[in-house]
N, C-alpha and C positions, 0 to 999 in steps of 0.2 A: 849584156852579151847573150845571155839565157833566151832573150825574144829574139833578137838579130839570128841565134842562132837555129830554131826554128825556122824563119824565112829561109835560111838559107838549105835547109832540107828541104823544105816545100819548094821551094823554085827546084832544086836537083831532083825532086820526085816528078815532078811535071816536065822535066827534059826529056834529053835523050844523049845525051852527053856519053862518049865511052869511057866507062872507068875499068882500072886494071882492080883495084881493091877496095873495099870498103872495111876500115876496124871499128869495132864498137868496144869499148868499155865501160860499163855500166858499173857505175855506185851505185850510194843511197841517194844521192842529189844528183847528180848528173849524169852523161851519159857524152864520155870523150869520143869525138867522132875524129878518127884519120881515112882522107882521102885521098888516092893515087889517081891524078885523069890518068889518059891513055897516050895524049900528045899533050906537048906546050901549048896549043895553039886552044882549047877547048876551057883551059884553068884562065888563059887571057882571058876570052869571050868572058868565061863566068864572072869575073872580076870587073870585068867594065859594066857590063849587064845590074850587076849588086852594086855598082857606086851610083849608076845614072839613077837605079832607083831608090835607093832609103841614104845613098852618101855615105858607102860604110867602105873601109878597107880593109881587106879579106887578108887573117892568117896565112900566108903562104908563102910555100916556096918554091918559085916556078925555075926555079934549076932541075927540081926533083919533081915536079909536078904534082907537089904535093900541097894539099888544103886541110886545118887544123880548126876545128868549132867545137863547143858544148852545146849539148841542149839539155837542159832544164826538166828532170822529170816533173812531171804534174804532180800536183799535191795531195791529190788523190787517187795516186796511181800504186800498181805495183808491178814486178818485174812480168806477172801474166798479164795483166794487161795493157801493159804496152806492149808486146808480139801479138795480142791480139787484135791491135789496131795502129800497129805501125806499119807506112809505107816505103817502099824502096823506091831508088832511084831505077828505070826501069834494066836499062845497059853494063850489068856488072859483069864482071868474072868471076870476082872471089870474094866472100863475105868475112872475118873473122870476128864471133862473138865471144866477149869475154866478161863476166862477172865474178867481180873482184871477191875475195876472201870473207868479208864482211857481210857482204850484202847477200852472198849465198848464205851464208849462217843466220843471218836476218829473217831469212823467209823460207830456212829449211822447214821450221817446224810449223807453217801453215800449205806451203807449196811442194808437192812431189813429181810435179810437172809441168815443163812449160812448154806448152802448144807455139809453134810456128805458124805465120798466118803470112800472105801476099811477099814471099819471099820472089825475087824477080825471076820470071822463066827465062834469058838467057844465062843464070848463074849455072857456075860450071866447076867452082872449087867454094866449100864452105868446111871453115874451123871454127868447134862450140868448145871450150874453157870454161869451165865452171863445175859446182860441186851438186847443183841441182838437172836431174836430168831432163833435156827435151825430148817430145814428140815428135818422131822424126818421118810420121806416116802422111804425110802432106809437102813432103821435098819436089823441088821444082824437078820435071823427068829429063833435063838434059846435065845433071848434075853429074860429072865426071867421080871428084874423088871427097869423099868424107874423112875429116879427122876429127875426134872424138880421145886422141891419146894421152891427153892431158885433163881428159875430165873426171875426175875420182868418184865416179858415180857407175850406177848401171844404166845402159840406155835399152829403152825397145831397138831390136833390130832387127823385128818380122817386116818391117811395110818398107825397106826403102827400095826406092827404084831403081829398075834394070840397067838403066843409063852407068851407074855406078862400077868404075872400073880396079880404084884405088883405095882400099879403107885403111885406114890408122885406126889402131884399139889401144887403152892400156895394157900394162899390165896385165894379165887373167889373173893372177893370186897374187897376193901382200901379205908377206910374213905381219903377223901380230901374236904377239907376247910366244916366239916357236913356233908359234901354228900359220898355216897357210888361211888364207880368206879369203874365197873368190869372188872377183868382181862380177867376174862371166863366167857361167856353168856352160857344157854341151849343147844342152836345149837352147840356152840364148843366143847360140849361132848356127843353129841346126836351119833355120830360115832366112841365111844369107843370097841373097840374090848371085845365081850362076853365073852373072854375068864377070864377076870379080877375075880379077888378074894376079892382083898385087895383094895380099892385107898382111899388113907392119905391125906387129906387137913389139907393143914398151916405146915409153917416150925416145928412147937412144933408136930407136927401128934397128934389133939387133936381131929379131926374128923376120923371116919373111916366108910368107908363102904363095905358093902360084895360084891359090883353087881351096873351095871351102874344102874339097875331099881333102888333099894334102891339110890344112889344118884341121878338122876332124879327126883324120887318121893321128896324126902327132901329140892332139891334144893334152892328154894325161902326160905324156913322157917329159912337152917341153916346160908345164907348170910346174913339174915336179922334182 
């Protein structure tokens, strides 16, 4: 399945197929992929297209429009470098990466970041989950809304782009042992793109503000 599942990235890189979402789940060995097409009619094609060639029947659920494969990390791979040479399918909306519990703690103590490479330009909604932060200074510039509110790390968030209208943050402080501990100081959002509308603090989005001024100004009062 591990090959088959390969091919069948590789064909969906080479399309053009509309997808509503793409999940990734990354282990240490695998790396579960869920697909949402756009219509029923696109997850047909792909399904007849992958039988006439290699004779394989595709995980799916074409009520939901949905397609289920692993691929197989490389054996000499690690989670940088596969974003550094992985491909996307070109048509997406929305990305969500996720790396599991394990395998962030796996490659905390050699990796303190992980660069983003050939993310698709018409992606327009991307969710990163994980305990290892990305590089988010090479985001695709028509990318609508970034959520980052589940990832218990700190992220750079000087370079993203103006396109950005919705951000999700965690938390800014976690109590440990009484004491406060910020994930995000001042300065780490002092270089939020004006263009912002919306940004949601805390996984429940119990905060909201309109504009970085409005959360700068609030800053001290609502971690505290």
């Amino acid at each position: 399945m591990s090959t088959i599942g390969w091919i069948l990235w590789n064909e969906l890189v080479k399309s053009d197929y509309k997808i509503k979402y793409i999940e990734m789940l990354i282990t240490i060995e695998n790396i579960n992929i869920q697909i949402i097409f756009d219509n029923n009619s696109s997850l047909e094609y792909f399904s007849i297209k992958i039988f006439k060639q290699i004779n394989y029947i595709l995980n799916s659920d074409v009520n939901n429009n949905l397609l289920k494969f692993d691929l197989q990390m490389i054996s000499n791979n690690n989670i940088v470098n596969l974003f550094e040479n992985l491909n996307y399918p070109p048509n997406v909306n929305t990305i969500i990466i996720m790396i599991d519990t394990f395998c962030s703690k796996s490659f905390l103590l050699t990796c303190n970041n992980i660069k983003l490479f050939n993310l698709p330009e018409q992606l327009v909604q991307l969710q990163i989950i994980s305990l290892i932060p990305f590089d988010l200074s090479n985001l695709p510039t028509k990318i609508f809304l970034l959520d980052i509110s589940k990832s218990d790390c700190n992220f750079n968030l000087n370079y993203l782009p103006d396109s950005i209208k919705v951000l999700y943050l965690p938390e800014l402080s976690i109590i440990i042992q009484n004491n406060y501990q910020y994930q995000y100081k001042l300065s780490d959002l002092s270089n939020l793109p004006s263009s912002l509308i919306e940004i949601n603090i805390g996984n429940n989005k119990n905060i909201v503000y309109t504009s970085i001024e409005n959360l700068i100004k609030n800053f001290n009062n609502d971690i505290n």
